[in-house]
C-alpha positions as CSV (number, residue, x, y, z in Angstrom):
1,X,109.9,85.9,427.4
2,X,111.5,82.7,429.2
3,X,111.8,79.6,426.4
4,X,112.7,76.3,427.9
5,X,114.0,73.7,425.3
6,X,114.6,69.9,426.3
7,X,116.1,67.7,424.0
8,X,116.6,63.5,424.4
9,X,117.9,61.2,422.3
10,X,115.3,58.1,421.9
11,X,116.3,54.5,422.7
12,X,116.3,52.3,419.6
13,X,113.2,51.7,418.6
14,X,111.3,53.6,420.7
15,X,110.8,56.7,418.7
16,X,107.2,56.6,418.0
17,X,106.8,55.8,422.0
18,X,108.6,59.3,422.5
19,X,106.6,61.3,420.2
20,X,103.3,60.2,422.3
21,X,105.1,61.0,425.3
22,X,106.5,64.4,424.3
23,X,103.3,65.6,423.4
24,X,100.7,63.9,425.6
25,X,102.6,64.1,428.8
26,X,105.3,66.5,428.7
27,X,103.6,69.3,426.3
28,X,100.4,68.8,428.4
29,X,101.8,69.5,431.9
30,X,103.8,72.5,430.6
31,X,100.1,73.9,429.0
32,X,98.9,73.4,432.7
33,X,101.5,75.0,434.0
34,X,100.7,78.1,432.3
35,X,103.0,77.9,429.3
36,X,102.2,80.9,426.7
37,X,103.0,77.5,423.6
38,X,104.5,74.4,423.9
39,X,105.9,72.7,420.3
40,X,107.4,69.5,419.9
41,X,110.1,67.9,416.9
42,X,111.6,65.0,416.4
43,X,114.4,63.8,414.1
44,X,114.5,60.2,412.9
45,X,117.5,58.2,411.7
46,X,120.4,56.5,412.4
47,X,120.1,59.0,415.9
48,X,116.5,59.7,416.6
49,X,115.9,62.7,419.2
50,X,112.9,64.6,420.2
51,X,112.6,68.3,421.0
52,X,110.0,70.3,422.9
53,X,110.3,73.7,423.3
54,X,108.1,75.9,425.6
55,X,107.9,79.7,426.2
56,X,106.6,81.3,429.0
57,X,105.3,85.1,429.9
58,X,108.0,85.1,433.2
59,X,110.1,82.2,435.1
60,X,108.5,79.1,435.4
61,X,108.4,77.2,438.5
62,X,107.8,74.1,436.4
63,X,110.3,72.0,435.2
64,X,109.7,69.4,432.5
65,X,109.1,65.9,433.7
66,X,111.5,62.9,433.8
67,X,110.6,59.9,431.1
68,X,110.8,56.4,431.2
69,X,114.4,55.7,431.6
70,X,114.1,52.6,428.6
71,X,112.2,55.5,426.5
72,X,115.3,57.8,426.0
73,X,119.2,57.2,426.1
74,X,119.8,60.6,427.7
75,X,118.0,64.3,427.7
76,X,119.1,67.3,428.7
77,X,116.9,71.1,429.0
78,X,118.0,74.4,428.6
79,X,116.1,77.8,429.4
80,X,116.7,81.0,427.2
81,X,115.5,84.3,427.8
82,X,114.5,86.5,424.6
83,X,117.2,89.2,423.3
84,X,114.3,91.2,421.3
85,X,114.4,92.7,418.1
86,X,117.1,93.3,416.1
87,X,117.6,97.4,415.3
């Protein structure tokens, strides 16, 4: 199992924009793409961010798509693979 997590950290304001994005556009093409789930987060305050993590069966050819550039400050993705079960 391949997990892909991208992370951004929401221009001022704009937080609620970035929820709808994160789940209606970015979620939704990684679904499409053949994702075994897709989840999103998000963390308000002082430094709001949102979160979307996807897994997938084998490596993905898809990568997540680029927002708005006045929708986030910055975001950044990582891919993990799965270490299995602990013994």
């Amino acid at each position: 199992m391949i997990a892909r997590m991208w992370e951004a950290r929401v221009a001022p304001g704009r937080l609620a924009d970035a929820e709808h994005w994160v789940t209606e556009v970015l979620l939704r093409s990684a679904l499409d793409a053949g994702a075994a789930g897709a989840e999103a987060f998000r963390a308000d305050g002082e430094d709001p961010r949102v979160v979307a993590i996807t897994r997938w069966a084998s490596e993905p050819a898809w990568t997540e798509p680029a927002p708005d550039d006045a929708l986030v400050v910055r975001a950044h993705a990582w891919r993990f693979e799965e270490l299995g079960p602990a013994q």
